[in-house]
Structure formats: structure tokens, C-alpha cells
C-alpha positions as CSV (number, residue, x, y, z in Angstrom):
1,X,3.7,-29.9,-16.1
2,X,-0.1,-29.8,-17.2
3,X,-3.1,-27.8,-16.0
4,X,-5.8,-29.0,-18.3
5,X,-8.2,-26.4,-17.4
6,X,-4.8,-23.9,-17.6
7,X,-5.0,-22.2,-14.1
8,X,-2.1,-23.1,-11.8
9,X,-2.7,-25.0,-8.2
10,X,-0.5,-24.6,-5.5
11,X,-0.6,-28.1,-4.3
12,X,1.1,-29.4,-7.7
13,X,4.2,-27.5,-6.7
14,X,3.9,-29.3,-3.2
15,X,1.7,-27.3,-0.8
16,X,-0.2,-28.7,1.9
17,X,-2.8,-26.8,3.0
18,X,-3.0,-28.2,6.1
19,X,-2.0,-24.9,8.3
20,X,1.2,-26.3,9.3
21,X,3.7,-26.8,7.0
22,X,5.1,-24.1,5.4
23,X,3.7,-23.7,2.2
24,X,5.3,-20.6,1.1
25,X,7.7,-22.4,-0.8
26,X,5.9,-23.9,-3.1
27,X,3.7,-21.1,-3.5
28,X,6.7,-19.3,-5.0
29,X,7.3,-22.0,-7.4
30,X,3.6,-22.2,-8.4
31,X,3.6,-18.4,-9.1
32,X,7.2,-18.6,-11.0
33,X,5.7,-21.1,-13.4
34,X,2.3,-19.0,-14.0
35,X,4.4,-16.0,-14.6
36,X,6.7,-17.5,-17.2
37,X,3.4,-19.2,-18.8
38,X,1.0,-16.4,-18.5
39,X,-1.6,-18.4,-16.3
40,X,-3.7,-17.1,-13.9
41,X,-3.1,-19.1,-10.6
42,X,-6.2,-20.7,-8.1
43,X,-6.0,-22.0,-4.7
44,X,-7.3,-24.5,-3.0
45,X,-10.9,-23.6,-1.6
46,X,-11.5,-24.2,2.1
47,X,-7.7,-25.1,3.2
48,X,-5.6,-23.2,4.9
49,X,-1.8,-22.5,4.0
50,X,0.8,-21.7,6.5
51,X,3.5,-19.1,5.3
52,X,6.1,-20.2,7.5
53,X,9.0,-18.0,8.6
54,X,11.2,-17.9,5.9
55,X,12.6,-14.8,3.8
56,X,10.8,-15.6,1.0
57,X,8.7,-13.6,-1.4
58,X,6.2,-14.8,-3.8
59,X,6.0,-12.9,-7.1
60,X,2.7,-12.2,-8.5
61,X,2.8,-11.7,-12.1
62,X,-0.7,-12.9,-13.1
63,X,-4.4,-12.7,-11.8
64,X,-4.5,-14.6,-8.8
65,X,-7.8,-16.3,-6.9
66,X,-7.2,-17.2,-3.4
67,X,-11.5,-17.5,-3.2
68,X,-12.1,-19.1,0.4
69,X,-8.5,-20.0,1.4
70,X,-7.1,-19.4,4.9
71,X,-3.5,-17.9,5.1
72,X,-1.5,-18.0,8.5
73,X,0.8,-15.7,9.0
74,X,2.5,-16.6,12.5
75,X,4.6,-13.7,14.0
76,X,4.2,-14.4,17.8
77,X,8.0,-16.0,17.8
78,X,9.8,-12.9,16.4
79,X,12.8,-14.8,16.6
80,X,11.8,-17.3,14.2
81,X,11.0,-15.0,11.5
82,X,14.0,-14.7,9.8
83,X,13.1,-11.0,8.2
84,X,9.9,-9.0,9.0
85,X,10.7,-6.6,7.0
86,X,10.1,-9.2,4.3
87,X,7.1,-9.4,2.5
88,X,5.1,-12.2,1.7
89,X,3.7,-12.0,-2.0
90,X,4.9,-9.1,-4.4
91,X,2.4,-8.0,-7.1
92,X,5.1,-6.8,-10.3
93,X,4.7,-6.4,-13.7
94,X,6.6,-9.0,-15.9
95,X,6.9,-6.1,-18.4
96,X,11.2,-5.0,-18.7
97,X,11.7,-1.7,-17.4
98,X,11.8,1.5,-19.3
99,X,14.4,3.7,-20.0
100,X,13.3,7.5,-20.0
101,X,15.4,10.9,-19.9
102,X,14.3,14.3,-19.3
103,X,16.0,17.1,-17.5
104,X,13.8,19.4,-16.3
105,X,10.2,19.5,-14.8
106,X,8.2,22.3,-13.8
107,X,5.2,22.5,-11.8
108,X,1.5,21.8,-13.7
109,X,3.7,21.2,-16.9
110,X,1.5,19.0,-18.8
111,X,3.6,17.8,-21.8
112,X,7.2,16.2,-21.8
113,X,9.3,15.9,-25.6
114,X,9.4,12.1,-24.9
115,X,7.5,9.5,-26.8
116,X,7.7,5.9,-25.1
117,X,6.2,2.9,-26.7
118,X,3.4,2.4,-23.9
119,X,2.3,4.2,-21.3
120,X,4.3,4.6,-18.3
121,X,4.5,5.2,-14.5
122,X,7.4,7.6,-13.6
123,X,8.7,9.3,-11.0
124,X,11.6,11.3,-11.0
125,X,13.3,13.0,-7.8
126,X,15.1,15.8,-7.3
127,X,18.0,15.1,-4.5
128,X,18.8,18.2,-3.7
129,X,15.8,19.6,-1.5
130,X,13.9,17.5,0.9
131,X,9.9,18.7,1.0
132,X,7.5,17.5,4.3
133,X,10.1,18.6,6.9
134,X,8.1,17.1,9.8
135,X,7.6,19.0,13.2
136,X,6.6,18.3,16.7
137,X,7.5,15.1,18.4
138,X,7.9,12.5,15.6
139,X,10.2,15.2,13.7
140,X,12.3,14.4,10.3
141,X,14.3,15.7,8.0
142,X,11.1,15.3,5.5
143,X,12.1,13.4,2.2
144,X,13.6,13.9,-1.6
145,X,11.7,16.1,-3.7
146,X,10.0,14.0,-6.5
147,X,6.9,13.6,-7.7
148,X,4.6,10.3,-9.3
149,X,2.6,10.6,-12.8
150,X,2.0,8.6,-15.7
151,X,3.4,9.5,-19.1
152,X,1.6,8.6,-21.8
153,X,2.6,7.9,-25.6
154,X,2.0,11.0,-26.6
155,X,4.0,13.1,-24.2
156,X,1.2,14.1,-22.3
157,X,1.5,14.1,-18.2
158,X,-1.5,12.3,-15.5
159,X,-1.1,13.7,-12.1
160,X,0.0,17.1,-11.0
161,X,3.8,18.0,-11.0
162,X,3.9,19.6,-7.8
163,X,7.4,21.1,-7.6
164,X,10.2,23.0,-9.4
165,X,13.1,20.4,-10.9
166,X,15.8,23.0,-11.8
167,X,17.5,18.9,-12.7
168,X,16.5,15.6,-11.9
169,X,18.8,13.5,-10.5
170,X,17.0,10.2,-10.5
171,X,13.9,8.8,-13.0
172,X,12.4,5.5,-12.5
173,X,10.2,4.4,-15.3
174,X,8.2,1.5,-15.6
175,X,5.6,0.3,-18.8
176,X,1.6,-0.3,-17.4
177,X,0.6,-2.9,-18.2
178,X,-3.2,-2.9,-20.2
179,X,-4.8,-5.7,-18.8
180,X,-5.7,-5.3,-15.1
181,X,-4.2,-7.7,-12.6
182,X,-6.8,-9.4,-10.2
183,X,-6.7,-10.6,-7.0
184,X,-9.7,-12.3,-5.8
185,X,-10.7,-13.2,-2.1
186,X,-8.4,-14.9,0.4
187,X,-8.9,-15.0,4.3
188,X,-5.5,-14.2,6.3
189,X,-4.8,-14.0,10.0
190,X,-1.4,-12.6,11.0
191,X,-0.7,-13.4,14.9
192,X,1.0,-10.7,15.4
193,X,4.8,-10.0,16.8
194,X,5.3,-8.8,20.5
195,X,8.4,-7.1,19.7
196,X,10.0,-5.1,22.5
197,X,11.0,-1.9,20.9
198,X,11.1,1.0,23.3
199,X,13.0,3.6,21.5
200,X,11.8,4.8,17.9
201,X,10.2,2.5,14.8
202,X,10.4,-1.1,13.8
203,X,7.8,-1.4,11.4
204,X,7.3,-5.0,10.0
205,X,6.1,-6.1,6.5
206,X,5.1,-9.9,6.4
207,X,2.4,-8.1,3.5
208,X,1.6,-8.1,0.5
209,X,2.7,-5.2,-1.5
210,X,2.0,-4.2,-5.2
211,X,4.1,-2.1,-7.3
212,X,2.0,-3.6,-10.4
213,X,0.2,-0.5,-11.8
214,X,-3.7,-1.7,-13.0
215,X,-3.8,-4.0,-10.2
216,X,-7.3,-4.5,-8.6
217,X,-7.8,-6.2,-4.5
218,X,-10.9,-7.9,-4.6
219,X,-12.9,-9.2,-1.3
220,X,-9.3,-9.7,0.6
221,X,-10.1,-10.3,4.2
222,X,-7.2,-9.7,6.9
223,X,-7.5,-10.6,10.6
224,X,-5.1,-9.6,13.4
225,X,-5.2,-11.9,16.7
226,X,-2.8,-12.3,19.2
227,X,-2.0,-8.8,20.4
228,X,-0.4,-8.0,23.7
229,X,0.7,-4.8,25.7
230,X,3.9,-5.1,23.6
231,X,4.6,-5.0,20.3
232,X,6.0,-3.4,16.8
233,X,3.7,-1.9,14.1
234,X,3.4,-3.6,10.4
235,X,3.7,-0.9,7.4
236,X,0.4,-2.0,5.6
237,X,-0.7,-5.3,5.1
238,X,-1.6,-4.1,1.9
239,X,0.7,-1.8,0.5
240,X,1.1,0.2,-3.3
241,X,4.1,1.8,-3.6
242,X,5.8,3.4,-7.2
243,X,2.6,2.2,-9.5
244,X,-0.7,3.7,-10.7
245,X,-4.4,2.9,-11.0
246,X,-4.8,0.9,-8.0
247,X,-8.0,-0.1,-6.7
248,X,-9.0,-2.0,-3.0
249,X,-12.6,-3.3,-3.5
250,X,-14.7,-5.0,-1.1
251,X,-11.7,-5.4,1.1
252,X,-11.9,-6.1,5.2
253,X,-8.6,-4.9,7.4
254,X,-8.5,-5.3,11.2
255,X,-7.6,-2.2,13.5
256,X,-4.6,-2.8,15.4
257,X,-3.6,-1.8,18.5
258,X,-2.1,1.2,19.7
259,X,1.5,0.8,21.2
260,X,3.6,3.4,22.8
261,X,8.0,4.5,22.0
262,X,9.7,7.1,22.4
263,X,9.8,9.2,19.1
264,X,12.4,11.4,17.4
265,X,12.6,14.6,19.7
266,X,13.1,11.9,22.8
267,X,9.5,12.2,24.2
268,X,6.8,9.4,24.6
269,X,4.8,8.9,21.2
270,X,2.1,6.6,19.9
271,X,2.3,4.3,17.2
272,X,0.2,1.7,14.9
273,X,0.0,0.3,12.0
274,X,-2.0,0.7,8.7
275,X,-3.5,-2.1,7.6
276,X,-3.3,-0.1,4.3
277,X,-0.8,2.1,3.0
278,X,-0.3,3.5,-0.5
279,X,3.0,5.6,-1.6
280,X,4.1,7.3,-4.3
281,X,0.6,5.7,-6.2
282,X,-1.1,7.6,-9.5
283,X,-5.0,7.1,-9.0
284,X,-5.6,5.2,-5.3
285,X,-8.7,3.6,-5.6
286,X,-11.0,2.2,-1.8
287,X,-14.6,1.1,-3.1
288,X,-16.6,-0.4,-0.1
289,X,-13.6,-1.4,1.8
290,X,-14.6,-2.2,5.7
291,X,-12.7,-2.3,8.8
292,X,-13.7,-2.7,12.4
293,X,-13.5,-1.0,15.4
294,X,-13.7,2.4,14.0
295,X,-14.5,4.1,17.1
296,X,-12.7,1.9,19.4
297,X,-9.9,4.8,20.8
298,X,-7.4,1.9,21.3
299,X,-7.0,1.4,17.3
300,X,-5.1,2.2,15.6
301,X,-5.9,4.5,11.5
302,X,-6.1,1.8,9.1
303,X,-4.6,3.9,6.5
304,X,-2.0,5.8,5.3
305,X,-0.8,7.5,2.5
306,X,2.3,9.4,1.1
307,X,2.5,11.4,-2.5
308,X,-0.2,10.4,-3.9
309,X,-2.2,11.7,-6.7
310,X,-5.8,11.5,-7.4
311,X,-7.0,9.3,-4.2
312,X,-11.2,8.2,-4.3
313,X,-12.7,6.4,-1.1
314,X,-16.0,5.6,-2.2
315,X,-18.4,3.4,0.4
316,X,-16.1,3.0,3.2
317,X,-16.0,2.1,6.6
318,X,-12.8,2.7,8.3
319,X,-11.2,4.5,11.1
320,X,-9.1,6.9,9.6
321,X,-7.7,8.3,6.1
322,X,-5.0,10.5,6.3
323,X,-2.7,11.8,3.8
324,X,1.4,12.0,5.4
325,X,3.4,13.6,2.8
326,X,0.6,15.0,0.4
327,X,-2.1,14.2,-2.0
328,X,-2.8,16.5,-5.1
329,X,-5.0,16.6,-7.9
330,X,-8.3,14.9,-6.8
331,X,-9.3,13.8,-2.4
332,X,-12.6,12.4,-2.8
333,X,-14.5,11.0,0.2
334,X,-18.1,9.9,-0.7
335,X,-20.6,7.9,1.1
336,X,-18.2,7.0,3.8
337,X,-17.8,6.3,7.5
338,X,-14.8,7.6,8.5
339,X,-14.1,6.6,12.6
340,X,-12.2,8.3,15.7
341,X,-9.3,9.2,13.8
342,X,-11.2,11.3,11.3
343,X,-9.3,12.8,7.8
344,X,-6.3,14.1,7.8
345,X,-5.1,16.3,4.7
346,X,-2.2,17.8,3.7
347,X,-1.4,19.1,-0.1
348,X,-3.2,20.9,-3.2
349,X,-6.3,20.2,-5.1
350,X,-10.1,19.8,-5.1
351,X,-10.9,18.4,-1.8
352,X,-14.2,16.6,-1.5
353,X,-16.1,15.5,1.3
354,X,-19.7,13.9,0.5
355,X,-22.8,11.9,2.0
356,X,-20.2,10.8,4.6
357,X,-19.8,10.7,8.4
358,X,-16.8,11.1,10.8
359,X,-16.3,10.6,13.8
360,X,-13.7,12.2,14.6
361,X,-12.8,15.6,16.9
362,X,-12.7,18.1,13.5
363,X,-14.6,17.6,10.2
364,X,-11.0,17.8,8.4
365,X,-7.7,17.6,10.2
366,X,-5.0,20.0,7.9
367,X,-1.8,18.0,10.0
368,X,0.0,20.9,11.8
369,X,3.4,18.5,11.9
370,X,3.7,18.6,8.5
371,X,2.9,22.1,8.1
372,X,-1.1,22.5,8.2
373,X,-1.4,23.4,4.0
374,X,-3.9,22.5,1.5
375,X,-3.4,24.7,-1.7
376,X,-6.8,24.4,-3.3
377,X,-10.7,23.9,-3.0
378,X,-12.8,22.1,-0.3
């Protein structure tokens, strides 16, 4: 196959673009081929692509343009999705994972006696106490201890180590890649699922989610239409998870709405979704990122965040930022609008809040169901 101008088309591997036939499929092929080539891939500008209901992920291994293209994402028949908790497009480095060993950690240490050949993302758990033990109505058993940093050639550690690791029982390594992964543009509309769920979580995916470290979002636009009384939340439309240096630019998410279950302690709860959601993520960038509705008390945060490290929203407008499970080193706010939901904060480090407004009921909310600490400066 040829691409004389060497950026890959979805439409040679099939696609329509006509917003009805699913053109998932040969999305994935399209993508398959640029990752095995090393070409960046283009779509079609102006059509729209449906992406059908199959359990099918697209990998992204190179920089991608979706420019003006329409994505559907049709959830409104649950029953003809055949996984939500499938995601769309996956954003992964084509680099082979790393093998690293270590048996101890201790917190702030800032050097490990390993040498890998690039620099890596690592995180390495300790199984044997759980850390975030959440209170109140949405309790939990909290999760594994185990912390997210990059570990560069020379042994030296980026991002706080935040707890004791007598052992570690688990390390997952991966190589960064040097070159920075873009993603440019893209309109999407998900009609969203009316899911009856009445007791506890279903969260549904139907996303894109990057564990690519050195990936950049660029313009992304996301609409949500179609809600009713009834329905499941999504777990980020964009979601990071296990990577580092990450950064959302320009980017518009829709605030969803609030639905009600019963939560963990067997007592009425509310729940949403976040549009965008970061875990376990080295360096979470959000530069001019907008969303709306933002004082609209029926919305749902936009996002969410678990073990972080280093997280900078810089020109924002959105309805909430809140920290779950902990941030450390850096949590900067500057120059933001930050809606009805406010900031939330849990964890250690320099906190800064700058040039910004909120509109929520407290300047900064320390979460009391996760314990109400920051170790550090505000």
C-alpha cells in the first residue's frame, strides 16, 4: 500500500465517513499499518465516522490528526454495545517494555543503583498496605500502596516517593519515548447510555485512553447529548493512566449529568462522570482547556485524578479539579475558572492557587472522606 505524501487515511483501509457504518474497523487497520511503518495518520476533513458497537480498540502508536472530523459514538442502545468498558482508541508506546529490579524504596529517596538504557516511567507497589482508606458514604478499602516516577539513565528519581517500601512486590516499567505523540483536533459526540443501575458503580469507557508517556491532546472537542433521568457514569472520555508528561491543550469536555445510586455504606449517593481523568500520571498537564456549564449545579466535575505527581492547570475553565487519592510534588492552579464544584486537595507539596476564580462553597476543599491532609505549603 502507498501514501505518496506518507500520512495514512482511514478511508484506504475502508472507512466511510458517512456516520453510519461502522468505521471503527478499518480505523484499527489504518492505525496497525502507521504503527508498524512509523507514519503519522490524517482523517478525512469534514466527514463524520461512526464507531459502531463493537469491542474493538484502536491503537495509537503515532501522531494522529483528526482536524475537523466528526466521531459518533452511539451508546443510547446499551444492549448493542457489546463492552462499555471498552475503550475506543488506546494511545501506547510501540517501545518493548522494560525490565527493572529494585527492592526497596524509601520516601523522598532521590537516587536508585539502576542504570536503564532510556528513561523510564515506573511504578512499583507495595501489596501489603492499602493507603486512601475512604470514609463516609462511598467508603473503600482504599488501594495498594505504590507510587508513580520516572527513572532516568542515571539513577536519578522525578516525582516524590511518598511512602515506606519495606519490599516491593510488583514494578512496572516502561521506556518514554523522546519524541512527543500528537493528537490534533477531532469533534466527538457520545449519545450517552441510559443504563439502569440502582445499586453501586457501572462506570463506562467508550474513551480514549493514553498510557503513552510524552503524549500531547490538542483542540479535542467532546460533546455529550442524549441524557435522560437514567443513566451510568463514563470514567473519563480522556483518560492517562500508568505514563508521564501528559499535556490536554486547548481541549473542550461537556459536563454531564448528575445521576443518583446507592453507594457503599447502603445510603443514596450522587454520581458523574469526568470527562477527564488522569491516574497514576508523572507531570499532568491542562493549558486552556474549556468546559461548559460550570455553574450549572446539575453537572457533574469534569475531572478527576488519582496519584499523581506534579499536576499544572494553566488557563482553564472547568467545573471542578479534584485530587481522589493524592497529588504530591507540584498543584498549580493559575489563571483559571474553576466552577460549583470548586478544588478539591488531598496529599503533600507546594500547593498553588493564582489569578484564578472559583466558584465554589470553600476557596480549597481538603476532602474529609479521604482523610482531610495536605502535608506541605499553600
Amino acid at each position: 500500500m502507498k501514501f505518496p505524501d506518507g500520512v495514512v487515511d482511514y478511508e484506504s483501509f475502508g472507512a466511510k465517513g458517512d456516520g453510519v457504518a461502522d468505521d471503527l474497523p478499518a480505523m484499527a487497520d489504518a492505525h496497525a499499518y502507521a504503527n508498524e511503518h512509523g507514519l503519522p495518520v490524517r482523517s478525512k476533513p469534514g466527514v463524520t465516522y461512526h464507531l459502531g458497537y463493537r469491542a474493538l480498540t484502536a491503537i495509537i502508536g503515532t501522531s494522529t490528526d483528526w482536524n475537523t472530523s466528526r466521531f459518533t459514538i452511539d451508546d443510547s442502545d446499551q444492549d448493542a454495545v457489546e463492552d462499555h468498558k471498552a475503550s475506543l482508541f488506546q494511545v501506547r508506546s510501540l517501545l518493548d517494555p522494560v525490565d527493572i529490579q529494585f527492592d526497596t524504596l524509601i520516601r523522598d529517596q532521590k537516587q536508585l543503583d539502576v542504570r536503564p538504557d532510556q528513561d523510564c516511567f515506573v511504578l512499583a507497589e507495595y501489596d501489603k498496605k492499602r493507603v486512601y482508606i475512604r470514609r463516609g458514604l462511598n467508603q473503600n478499602n482504599g488501594a495498594p500502596q505504590h507510587d508513580a516516577f520516572i527513572l532516568r539513565t542515571d539513577g536519578s528519581i522525578e516525582g516524590h516517593i511518598d511512602w515506606e517500601y519495606p519490599e516491593i512486590t510488583n514494578i512496572d516499567a516502561h521506556a518514554i519515548d523522546p519524541e512527543t505523540l500528537v493528537i490534533s483536533g477531532g469533534v466527538f459526540t457520545t449519545y450517552a447510555n441510559r443504563e439502569h443501575h440502582p445499586d453501586g458503580y457501572n462506570y463506562w469507557s467508550r474513551n480514549i485512553v493514553i498510557n503513552r508517556s510524552n503524549t500531547e491532546v490538542n483542540g479535542l472537542i467532546h460533546y455529550v447529548v442524549g441524557e435522560t433521568d437514567v443513566g451510568c457514569p463514563y470514567s473519563g472520555f480522556i483518560s492517562a493512566r500508568q505514563c508521564a508528561r501528559i499535556t490536554l491543550r486547548d481541549c473542550f469536555a461537556s459536563g454531564h449529568k448528575i445521576y443518583q445510586t446507592i453507594g457503599a455504606a447502603g445510603k443514596p449517593v450522587s454520581m458523574g462522570t469526568y470527562d477527564y481523568n488522569a491516574n497514576n500520571v508523572v507531570g499532568f498537564t491542562m493549558i486552556g482547556c474549556r468546559q461548559n456549564l460550570i455553574t450549572d449545579r446539575s453537572r457533574w466535575g469534569v475531572i478527576g485524578s488519582n496519584f499523581c505527581k506534579d499536576i499544572l492547570l494553566e488557563d482553564c475553565t472547568l467545573s471542578r479539579m479534584d485530587t481522589h487519592m493524592g497529588v504530591s510534588g507540584t498543584y498549580v492552579i493559575r489563571g483559571c475558572n474553576l466552577g460549583h464544584m470548586g478544588l478539591n486537595a488531598i496529599g503533600r507539596g507546594k500547593l498553588v492557587l493564582e489569578n484564578s476564580t472559583l466558584y465554589g462553597g470553600s476557596l480549597i476543599s481538603f476532602r474529609r472522606d479521604y482523610g482531610s491532609t495536605w502535608e506541605g505549603n499553600v
